[in-house]
C-alpha positions in Angstrom: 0.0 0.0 0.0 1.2 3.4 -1.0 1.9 6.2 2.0 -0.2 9.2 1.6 2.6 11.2 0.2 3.4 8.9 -2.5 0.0 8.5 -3.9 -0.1 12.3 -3.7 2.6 12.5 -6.3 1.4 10.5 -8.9 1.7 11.5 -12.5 -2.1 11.0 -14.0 -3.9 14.5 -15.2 -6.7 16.0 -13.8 -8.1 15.3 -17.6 -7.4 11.5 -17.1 -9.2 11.6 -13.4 -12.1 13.4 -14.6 -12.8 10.8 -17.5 -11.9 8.3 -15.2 -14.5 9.6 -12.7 -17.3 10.3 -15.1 -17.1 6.5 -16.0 -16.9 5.4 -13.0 -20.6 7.4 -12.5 -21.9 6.1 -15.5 -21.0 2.5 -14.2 -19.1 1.3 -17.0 -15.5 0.5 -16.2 -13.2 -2.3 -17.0 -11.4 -3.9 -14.6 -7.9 -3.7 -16.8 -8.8 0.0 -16.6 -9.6 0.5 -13.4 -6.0 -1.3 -12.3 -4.5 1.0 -14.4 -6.0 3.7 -12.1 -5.4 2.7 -9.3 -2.2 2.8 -10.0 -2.1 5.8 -11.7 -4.8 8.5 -10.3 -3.6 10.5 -7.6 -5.9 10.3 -4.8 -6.9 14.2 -4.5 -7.6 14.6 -7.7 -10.3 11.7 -7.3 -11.8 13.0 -4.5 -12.3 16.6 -5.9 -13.6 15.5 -9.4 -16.0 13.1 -7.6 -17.2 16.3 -5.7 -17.6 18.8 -8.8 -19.1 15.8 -10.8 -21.5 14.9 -8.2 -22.3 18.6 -7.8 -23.1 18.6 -11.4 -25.2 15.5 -11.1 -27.6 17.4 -8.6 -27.7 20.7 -10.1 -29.1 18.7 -13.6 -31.4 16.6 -11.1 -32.9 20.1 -10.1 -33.1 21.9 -13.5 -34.9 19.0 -14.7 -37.4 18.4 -11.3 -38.1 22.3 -11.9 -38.6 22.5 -14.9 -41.0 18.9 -15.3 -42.9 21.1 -12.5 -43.1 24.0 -13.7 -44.9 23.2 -16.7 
């Protein structure tokens, strides 16, 4: 298991976490890829695009509630 500080430094892009984040929401991942990952994504960067794309996931949920409502 990596230290904290390690993981930290990884070399993956914020592009490559963010594609790797909006499959993993979609649900569609295969395992080769997701070892890949693992070994690759640095840990921060995971946890902040899971927070903007689950931020984006609920802001769409609302536009659409209000505006199925509205009408």
């Amino acid at each position: 298991m990596d230290d904290p500080e390690k993981a930290s430094r990884r070399k993956a892009s914020f592009g490559a976490t963010v594609k790797a984040v909006f499959w993993s929401f979609f649900g569609v991942r295969k395992r080769s890829d997701y070892e890949k990952d693992a070994q690759q994504l640095n840990p921060v960067h995971v946890i902040i695009a899971g927070l903007i794309g689950a931020a984006i996931f609920i802001v769409t949920l609302l536009v659409i509630v209000n505006s199925v409502v509205s009408k």
